[in-house]
C-alpha positions in Angstrom: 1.2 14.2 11.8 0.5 12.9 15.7 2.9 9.7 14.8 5.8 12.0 12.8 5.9 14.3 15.5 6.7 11.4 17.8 9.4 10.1 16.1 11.5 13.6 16.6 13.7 14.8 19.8 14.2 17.9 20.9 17.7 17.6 19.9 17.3 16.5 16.8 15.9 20.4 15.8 18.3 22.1 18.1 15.6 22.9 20.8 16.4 22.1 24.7 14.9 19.2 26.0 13.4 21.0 29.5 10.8 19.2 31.8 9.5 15.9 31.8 7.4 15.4 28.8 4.2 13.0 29.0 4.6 12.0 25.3 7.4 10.9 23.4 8.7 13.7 21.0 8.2 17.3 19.6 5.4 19.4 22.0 3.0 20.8 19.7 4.0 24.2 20.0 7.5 23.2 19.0 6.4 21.8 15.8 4.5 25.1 15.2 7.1 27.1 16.3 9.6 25.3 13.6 6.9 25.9 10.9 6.0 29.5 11.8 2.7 28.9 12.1 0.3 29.7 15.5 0.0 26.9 17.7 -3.9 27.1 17.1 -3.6 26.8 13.7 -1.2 23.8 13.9 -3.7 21.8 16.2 -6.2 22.4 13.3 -4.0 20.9 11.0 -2.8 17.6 13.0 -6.3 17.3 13.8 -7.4 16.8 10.4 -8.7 19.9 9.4 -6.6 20.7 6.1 -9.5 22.7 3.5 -7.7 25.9 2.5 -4.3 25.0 3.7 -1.6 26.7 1.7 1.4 25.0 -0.2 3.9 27.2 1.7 2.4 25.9 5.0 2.2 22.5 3.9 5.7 22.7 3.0 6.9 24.1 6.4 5.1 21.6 8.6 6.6 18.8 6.6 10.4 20.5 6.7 9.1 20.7 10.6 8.3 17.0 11.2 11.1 15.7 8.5 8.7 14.1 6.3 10.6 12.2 3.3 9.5 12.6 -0.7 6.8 9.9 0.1 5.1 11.4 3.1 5.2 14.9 1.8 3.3 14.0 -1.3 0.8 11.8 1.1 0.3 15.0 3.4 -0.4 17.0 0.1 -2.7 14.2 -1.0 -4.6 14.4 2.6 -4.8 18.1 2.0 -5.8 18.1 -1.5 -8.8 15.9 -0.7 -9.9 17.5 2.7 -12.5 19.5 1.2 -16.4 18.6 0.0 -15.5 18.1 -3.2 -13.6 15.3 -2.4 -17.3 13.9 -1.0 -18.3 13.5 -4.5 -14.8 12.0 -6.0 -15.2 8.2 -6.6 -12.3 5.8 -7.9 -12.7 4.8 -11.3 -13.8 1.4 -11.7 -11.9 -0.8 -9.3 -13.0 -4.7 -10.6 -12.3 -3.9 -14.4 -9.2 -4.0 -16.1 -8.8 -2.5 -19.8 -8.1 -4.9 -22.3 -5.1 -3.4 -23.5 -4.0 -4.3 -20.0 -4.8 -8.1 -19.7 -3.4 -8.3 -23.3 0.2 -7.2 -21.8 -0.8 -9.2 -19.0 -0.9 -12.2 -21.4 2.0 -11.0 -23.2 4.2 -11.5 -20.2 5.4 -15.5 -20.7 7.8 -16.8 -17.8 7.3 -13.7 -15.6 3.9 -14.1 -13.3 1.8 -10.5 -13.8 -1.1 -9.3 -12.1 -3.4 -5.7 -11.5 -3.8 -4.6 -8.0 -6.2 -2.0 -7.3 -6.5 0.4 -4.4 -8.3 -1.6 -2.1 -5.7 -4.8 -2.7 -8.1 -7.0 -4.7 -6.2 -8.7 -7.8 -8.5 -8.1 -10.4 -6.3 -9.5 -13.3 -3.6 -12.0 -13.4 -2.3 -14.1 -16.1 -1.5 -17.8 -15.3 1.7 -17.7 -14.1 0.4 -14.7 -11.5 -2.4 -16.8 -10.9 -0.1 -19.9 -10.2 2.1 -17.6 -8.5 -0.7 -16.4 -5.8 -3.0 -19.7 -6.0 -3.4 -19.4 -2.1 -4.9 -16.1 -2.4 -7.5 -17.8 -5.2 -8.1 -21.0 -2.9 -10.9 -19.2 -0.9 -11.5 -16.0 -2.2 -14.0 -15.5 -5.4 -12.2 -11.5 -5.5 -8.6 -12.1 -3.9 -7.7 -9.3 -1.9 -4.3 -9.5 -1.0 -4.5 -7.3 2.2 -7.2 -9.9 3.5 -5.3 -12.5 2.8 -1.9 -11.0 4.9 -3.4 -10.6 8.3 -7.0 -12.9 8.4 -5.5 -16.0 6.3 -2.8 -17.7 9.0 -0.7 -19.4 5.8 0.2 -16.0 4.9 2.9 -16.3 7.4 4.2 -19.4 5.4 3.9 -17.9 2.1 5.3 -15.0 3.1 9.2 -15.4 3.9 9.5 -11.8 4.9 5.9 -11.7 5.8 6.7 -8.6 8.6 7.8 -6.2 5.8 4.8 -7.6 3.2 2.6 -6.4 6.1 3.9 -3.2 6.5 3.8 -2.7 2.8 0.1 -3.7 2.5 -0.9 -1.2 5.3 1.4 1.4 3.8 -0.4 0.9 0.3 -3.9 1.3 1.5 -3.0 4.3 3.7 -2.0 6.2 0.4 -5.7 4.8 -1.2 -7.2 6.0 2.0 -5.6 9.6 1.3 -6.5 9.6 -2.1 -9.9 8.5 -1.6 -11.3 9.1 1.7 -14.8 8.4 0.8 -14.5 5.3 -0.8 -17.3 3.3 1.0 -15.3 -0.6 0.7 -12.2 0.7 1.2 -13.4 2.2 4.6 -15.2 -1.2 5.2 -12.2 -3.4 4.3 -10.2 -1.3 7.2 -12.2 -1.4 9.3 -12.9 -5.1 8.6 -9.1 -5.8 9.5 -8.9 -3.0 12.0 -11.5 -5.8 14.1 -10.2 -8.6 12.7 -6.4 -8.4 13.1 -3.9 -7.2 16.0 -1.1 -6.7 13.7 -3.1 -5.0 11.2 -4.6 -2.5 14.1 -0.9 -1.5 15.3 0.5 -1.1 11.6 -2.5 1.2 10.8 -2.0 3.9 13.7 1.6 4.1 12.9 0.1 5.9 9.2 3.5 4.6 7.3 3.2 5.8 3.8 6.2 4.0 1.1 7.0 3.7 -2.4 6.1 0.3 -3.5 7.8 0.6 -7.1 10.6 -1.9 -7.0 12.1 -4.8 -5.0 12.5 -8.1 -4.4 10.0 -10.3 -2.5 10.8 -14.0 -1.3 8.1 -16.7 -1.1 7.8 -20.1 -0.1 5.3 -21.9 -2.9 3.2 -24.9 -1.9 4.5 -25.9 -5.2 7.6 -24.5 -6.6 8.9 -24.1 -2.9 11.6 -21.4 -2.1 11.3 -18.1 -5.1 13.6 -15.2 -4.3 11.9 -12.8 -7.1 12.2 -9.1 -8.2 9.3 -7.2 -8.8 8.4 -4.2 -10.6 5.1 -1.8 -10.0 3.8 0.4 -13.2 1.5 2.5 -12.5 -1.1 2.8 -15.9 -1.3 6.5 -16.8 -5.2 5.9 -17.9 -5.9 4.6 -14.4 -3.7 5.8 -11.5 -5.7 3.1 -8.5 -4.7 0.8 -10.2 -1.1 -0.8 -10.7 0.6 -3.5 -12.9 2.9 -5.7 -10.9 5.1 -8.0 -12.8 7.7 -10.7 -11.1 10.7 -12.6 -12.3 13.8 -14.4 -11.5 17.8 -13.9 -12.1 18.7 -15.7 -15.1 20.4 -18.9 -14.3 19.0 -18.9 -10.9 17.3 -21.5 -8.4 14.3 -19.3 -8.2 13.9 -19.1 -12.3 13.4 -23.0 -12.2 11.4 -22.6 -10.1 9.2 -20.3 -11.7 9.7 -22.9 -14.8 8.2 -25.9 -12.3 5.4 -23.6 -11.9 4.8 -22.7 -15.3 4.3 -26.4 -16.0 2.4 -26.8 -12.8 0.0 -24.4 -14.0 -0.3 -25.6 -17.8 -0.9 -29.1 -16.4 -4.2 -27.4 -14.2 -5.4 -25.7 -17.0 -5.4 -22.7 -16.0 -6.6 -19.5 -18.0 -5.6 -15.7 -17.6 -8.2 -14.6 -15.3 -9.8 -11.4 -14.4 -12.2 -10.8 -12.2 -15.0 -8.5 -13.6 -17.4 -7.6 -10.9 -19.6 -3.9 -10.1 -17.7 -1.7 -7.3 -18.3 -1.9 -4.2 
């Protein structure tokens, strides 16, 4: 709420921009006063205390701070878990992966497929995912694709657009953090990259949330070189932390021969559909 209300001028609400203000942005007694609430009761709420917040007020801060579709439903998220019931709320299994799922995973031919959970980790892949992200299995026995962004310097290379990966990682495990705020790992891994990594330490007080659904991603493969690929994110309706993610390549395109020189890169290794099976954390 500290970062949103940042982001907004005066003028952008119609209010008059008098004095000299030490921070950028709305005064917190303008954002109250846009969301009819007391300025005490607003300072409660930015400073994390959200148990027994109603809708209506929830609604009125974020048409106060111009929160998009995305951030609203994170703010909701942060309120809905802010009590001590949350406390005793653990993500489902985080390592496993139904079988139904790696089946469609191994369903998938030409189009690399892998499960991401909350935390990042790639529990399941099938070989062409595995080919795909074989810098992420080099030196990892659990990849964790968060890790491997801002502690692993050949992200950088992988990564064409490695700037907006980054922000989408962070983004990602700010909406895990919401959902589960006491998720012991996922607490360690942040803090783990909070000490670890400059650019992970920035992205993470900005608190960006974003749909991750659809898109295109470029990478530059130690073996296939240059792949311009679209993606797709499905979220399984039997287990919501975790998500199926499933590239390809325009028909006809350089990228889908290149996803053809890594098919037979990968059959030539040997490689099996893997997943990672391992008790949570």
């Amino acid at each position: 709420m500290v970062s949103r209300r940042a982001r907004i001028t005066p003028q952008a609400v119609d209010l008059p921009a008098d004095g000299i203000r030490r921070v950028p942005g709305l005064r917190r007694s303008e954002v109250a006063r846009l969301a009819g609430v007391s300025i005490e009761y607003y300072t409660r709420l930015e400073r994390g205390n959200l148990t027994g917040v109603s809708d209506s007020v929830l609604n009125a801060v974020a048409r106060a701070l111009r929160l998009d579709d995305v951030e609203r439903a994170h703010l909701a998220e942060l309120a809905r878990n802010n009590g001590p019931a949350a406390r005793h709320r653990r993500p489902k299994n985080h390592h496993g992966v139904r079988p139904n799922l790696q089946r469609m995973l191994d369903a998938l031919h030409g189009a690399p497929g892998f499960v991401l959970n909350g935390r990042s980790d790639l529990v399941a892949a099938n070989t062409l995912g595995r080919a795909l992200f074989a810098p992420l299995y080099e030196r990892a026995e659990t990849p964790n694709h968060a890790r491997f962004v801002f502690l692993d310097p050949r992200s950088g290379q992988f990564w064409t657009d490695w700037e907006r990966v980054a922000d989408d990682s962070v983004a990602l495990l700010h909406v895990q953090a919401a959902r589960h705020p006491y998720d012991k790992a996922l607490t360690a891994l942040v803090g783990e990259l909070s000490t670890r990594s400059g650019p992970f330490r920035t992205r993470w007080a900005r608190h960006d949330v974003r749909a991750h659904t659809t898109g295109t991603k470029r990478v530059n493969h130690p073996v296939a070189g240059p792949l311009e690929l679209t993606f797709e994110v499905l979220t399984p309706a039997a287990d919501d932390d975790q998500a199926l993610v499933v590239y390809g390549a325009e028909p006809g395109s350089a990228s889908a021969d290149g996803l053809r020189l890594l098919a037979g890169w990968a059959a030539a290794q040997g490689e099996q559909p893997t997943e990672l099976d391992h008790a949570d954390g």
